[in-house]
C-alpha positions in Angstrom: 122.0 115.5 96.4 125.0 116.3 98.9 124.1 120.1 100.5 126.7 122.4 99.3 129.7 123.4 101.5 129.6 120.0 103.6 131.1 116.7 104.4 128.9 114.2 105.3 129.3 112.6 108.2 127.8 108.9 107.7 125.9 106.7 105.7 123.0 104.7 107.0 121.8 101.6 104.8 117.9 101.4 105.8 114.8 98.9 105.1 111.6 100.1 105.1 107.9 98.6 104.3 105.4 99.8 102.4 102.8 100.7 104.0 100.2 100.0 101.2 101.5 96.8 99.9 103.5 95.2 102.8 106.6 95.5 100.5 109.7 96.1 101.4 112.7 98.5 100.3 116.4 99.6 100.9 116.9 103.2 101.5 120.6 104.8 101.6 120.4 108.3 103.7 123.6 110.4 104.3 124.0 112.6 107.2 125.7 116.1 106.6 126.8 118.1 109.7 126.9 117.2 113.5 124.6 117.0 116.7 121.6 118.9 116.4 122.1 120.6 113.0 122.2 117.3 110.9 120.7 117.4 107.6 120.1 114.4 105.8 120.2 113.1 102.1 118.5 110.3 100.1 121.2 109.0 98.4 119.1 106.0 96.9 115.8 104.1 97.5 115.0 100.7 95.8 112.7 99.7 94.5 111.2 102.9 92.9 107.5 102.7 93.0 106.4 103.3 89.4 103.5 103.1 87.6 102.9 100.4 84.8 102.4 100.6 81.6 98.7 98.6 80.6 99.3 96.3 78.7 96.5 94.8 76.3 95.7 90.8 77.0 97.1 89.7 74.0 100.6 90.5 74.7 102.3 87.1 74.9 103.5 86.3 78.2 107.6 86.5 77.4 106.9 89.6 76.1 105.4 91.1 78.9 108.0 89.7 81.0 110.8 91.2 79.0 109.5 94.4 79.3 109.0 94.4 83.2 112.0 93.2 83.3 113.5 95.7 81.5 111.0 98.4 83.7 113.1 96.9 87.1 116.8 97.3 84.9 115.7 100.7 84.6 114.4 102.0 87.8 118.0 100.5 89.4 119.7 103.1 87.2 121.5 100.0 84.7 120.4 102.0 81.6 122.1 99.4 79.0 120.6 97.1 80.2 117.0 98.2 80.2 117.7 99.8 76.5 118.5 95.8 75.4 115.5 94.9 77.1 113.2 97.6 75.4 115.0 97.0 72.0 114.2 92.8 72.5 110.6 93.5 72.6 110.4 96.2 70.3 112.2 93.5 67.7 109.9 90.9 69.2 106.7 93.1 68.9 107.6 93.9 65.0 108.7 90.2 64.1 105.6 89.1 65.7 103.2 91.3 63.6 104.9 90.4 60.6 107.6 93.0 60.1 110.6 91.2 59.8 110.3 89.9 56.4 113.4 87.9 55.5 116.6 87.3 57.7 118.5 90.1 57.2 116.1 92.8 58.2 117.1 95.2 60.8 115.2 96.8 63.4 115.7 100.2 62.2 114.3 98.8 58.8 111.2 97.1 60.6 110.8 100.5 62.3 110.8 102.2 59.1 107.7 99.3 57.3 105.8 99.6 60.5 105.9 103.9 60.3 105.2 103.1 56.7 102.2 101.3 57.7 101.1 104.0 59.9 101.2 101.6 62.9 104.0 103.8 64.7 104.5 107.6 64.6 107.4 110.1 64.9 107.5 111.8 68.4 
């Protein structure tokens, strides 16, 4: 989000609490400009606050853990990672409700019984 036409000037590495939950955060600002016509720039803030996904009671507990864990590889921007974490319990999710048949199925092929079954929809 640098402002167009400028240099910036610094970066400040700041920790902040929240003032809900007590938690705390690291927020990078840059500074564009000098003296009294600074303009500043989040350049990051971590962690993002995000709302969870509910999930039902059932869910075993690695599961759930996989997928907030993948939720927090996401939010810090390390996008392969979170999409190995999202495909783990997707596979895990499927296996467990009895789509993965024999050993060689695939996960594109578990997608395809499960969408068969109605259980998951296009879109």
């Amino acid at each position: 989000m640098t402002p167009p036409n400028q240099e910036m000037d610094r970066v400040d590495y700041r920790l902040f609490r929240c003032a809900g939950c007590g938690g705390g955060a690291l927020g990078v600002v840059e500074y564009y400009g000098q003296h009294y016509r600074v303009k500043l720039a989040l350049r990051s803030f971590h962690p993002e606050a995000k709302e969870r996904l509910a999930l039902p009671k059932s869910v075993p507990d690695g599961v759930v853990k996989e997928l907030r864990e993948g939720e927090l590889c996401l939010e810090a921007g390390c996008f392969r990672a979170a999409a190995g974490m999202f495909r783990s319990v997707l596979d895990k999710t499927l296996r467990a409700n009895g789509y993965k048949d024999k050993r060689g199925t695939t996960l594109e092929q578990q997608i395809e019984m499960a969408a068969d079954d109605g259980v998951i929809t296009q879109g």
